[in-house]
C-alpha positions in Angstrom: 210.7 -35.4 32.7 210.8 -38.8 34.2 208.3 -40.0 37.4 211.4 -41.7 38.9 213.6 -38.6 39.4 210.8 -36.0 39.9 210.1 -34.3 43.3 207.0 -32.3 43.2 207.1 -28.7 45.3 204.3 -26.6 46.4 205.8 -23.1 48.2 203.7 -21.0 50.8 200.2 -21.6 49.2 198.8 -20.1 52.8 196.2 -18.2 53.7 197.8 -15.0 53.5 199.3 -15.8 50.4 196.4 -16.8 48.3 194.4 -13.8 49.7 195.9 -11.4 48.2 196.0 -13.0 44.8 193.0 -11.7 42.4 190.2 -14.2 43.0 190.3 -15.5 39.5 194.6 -16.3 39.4 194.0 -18.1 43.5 191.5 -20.5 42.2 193.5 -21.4 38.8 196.8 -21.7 41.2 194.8 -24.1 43.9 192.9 -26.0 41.2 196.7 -26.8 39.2 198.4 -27.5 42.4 195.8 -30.2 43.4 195.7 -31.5 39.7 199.6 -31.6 40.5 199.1 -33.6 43.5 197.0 -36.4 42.4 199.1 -36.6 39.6 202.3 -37.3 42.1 200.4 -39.4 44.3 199.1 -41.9 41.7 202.7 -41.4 40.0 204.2 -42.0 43.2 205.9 -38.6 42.9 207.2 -37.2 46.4 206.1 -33.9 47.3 207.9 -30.8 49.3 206.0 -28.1 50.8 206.8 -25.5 52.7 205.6 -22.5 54.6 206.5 -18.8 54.8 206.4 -17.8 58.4 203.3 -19.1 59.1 202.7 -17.3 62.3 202.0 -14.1 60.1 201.2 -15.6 57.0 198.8 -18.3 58.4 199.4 -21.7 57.5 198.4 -23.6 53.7 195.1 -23.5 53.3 192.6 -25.9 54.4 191.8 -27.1 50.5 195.3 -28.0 50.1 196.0 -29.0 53.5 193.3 -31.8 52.5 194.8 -32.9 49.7 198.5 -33.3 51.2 197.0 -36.2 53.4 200.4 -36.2 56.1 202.3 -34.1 54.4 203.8 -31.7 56.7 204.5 -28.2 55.4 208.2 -27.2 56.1 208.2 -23.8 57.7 210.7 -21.0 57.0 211.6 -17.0 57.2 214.3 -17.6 54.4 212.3 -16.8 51.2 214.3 -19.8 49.4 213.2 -23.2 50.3 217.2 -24.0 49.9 217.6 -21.9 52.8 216.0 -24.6 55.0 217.9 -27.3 56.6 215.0 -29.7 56.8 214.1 -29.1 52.9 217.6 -29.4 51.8 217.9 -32.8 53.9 214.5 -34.3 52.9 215.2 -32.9 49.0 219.0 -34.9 49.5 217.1 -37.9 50.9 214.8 -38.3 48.0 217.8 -38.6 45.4 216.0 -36.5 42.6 217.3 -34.7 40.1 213.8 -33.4 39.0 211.8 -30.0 40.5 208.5 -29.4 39.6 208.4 -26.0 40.8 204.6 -24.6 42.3 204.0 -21.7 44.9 203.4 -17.9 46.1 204.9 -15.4 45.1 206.7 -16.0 42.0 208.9 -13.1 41.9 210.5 -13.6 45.0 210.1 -17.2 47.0 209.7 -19.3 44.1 212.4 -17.1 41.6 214.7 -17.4 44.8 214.6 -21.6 45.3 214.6 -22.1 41.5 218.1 -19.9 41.3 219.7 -22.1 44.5 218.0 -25.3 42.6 219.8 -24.4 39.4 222.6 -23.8 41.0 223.0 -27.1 42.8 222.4 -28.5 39.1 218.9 -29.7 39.7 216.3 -29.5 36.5 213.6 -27.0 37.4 210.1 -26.8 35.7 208.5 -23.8 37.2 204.6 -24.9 36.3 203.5 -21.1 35.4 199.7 -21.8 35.8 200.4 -22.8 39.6 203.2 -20.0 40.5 201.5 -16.5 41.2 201.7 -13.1 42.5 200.2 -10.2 43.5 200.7 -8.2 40.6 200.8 -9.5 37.0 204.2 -7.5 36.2 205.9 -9.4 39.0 204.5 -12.9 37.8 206.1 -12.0 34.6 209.1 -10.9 35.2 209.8 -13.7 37.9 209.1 -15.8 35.2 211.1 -14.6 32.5 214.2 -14.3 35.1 214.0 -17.9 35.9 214.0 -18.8 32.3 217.0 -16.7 31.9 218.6 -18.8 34.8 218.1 -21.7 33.8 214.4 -23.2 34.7 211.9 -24.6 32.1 208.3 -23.0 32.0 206.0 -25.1 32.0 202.3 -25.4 32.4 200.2 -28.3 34.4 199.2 -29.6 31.8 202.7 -30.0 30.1 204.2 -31.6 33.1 201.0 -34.2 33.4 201.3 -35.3 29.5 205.3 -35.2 30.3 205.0 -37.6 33.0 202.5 -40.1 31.6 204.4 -40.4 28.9 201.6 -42.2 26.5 197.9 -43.0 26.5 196.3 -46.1 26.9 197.7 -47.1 30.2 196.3 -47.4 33.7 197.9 -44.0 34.7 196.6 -42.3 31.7 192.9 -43.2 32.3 192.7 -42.2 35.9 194.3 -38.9 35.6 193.3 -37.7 32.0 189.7 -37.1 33.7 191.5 -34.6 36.3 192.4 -32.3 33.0 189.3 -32.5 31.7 187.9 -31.2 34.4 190.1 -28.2 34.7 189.1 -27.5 30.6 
């Protein structure tokens, strides 16, 4: 994983979405995805983010809203992000090769862009502690199938010690405090 050919993506984390997650998996998921973001944003990582319909499913919630500064959530009905003109423009624009895969729900939004990533010959990491669904079963398997396609699981934690590559520098004191705190 390199910092120069990453693009950081965080699908549907509305209010909707994260609702009907058990209490326990939302918090992990929002807690990951905005250890994810600082991480980009002192890495200088873009970010992609999208929403589901939002006039049903609400839009991303406040928390993460806050942490995406002007980062405006790209809404869709398709339930892959590739399905989007605007995504696959702004994703062609940023010259990446690199998706660090986030979002709601895993078995079908997320499993459905990591399949059309894969098979525009992009490098997925689906980060598994910051993907969820509804049921545990569907998690799983949307997991399991995107391994099978193609995508590396990954945790936050990997993709932060992936990125920073060593200890000791600048980047590596600022942001090993963010891990810490999610310990």
């Amino acid at each position: 994983m390199d910092k120069e050919k990453a693009v950081l993506v965080a699908i549907d984390f509305q209010e909707a979405q994260t609702r009907i997650m058990p209490p326990e998996i939302g918090k992990i998921l929002i807690q990951n995805l905005k250890i994810l973001i600082a991480f980009a944003r002192q890495l200088k990582i873009p970010i992609l983010a999208t929403e589901q319909y939002p006039k049903g499913l609400g839009r991303t919630i406040a928390e993460i809203r806050e942490e995406f500064g002007g980062i405006i959530p790209i809404e869709k009905v398709s339930f892959s992000c590739c399905g989007v003109t605007a995504f696959n423009r702004q994703l062609e624009e940023l010259e990446r090769t690199q998706i660090i895969l986030t979002g709601i729900e895993a078995h079908i939004c997320v499993l459905q862009t990591a399949k059309d990533l894969i098979q525009r010959n992009y490098e997925v990491h689906v980060v598994a502690d910051a993907v969820g669904s509804r049921k545990k079963l569907d998690w799983e398997t949307g997991l399991k199938w995107m391994e099978k396609k193609g995508a590396m699981i990954s945790t936050t934690e990997i993709i932060a010690f992936q990125l920073l590559k060593e200890a000791g520098t600048e980047d590596f004191k600022k942001l090993s405090k963010l891990l810490k705190q999610e310990a």
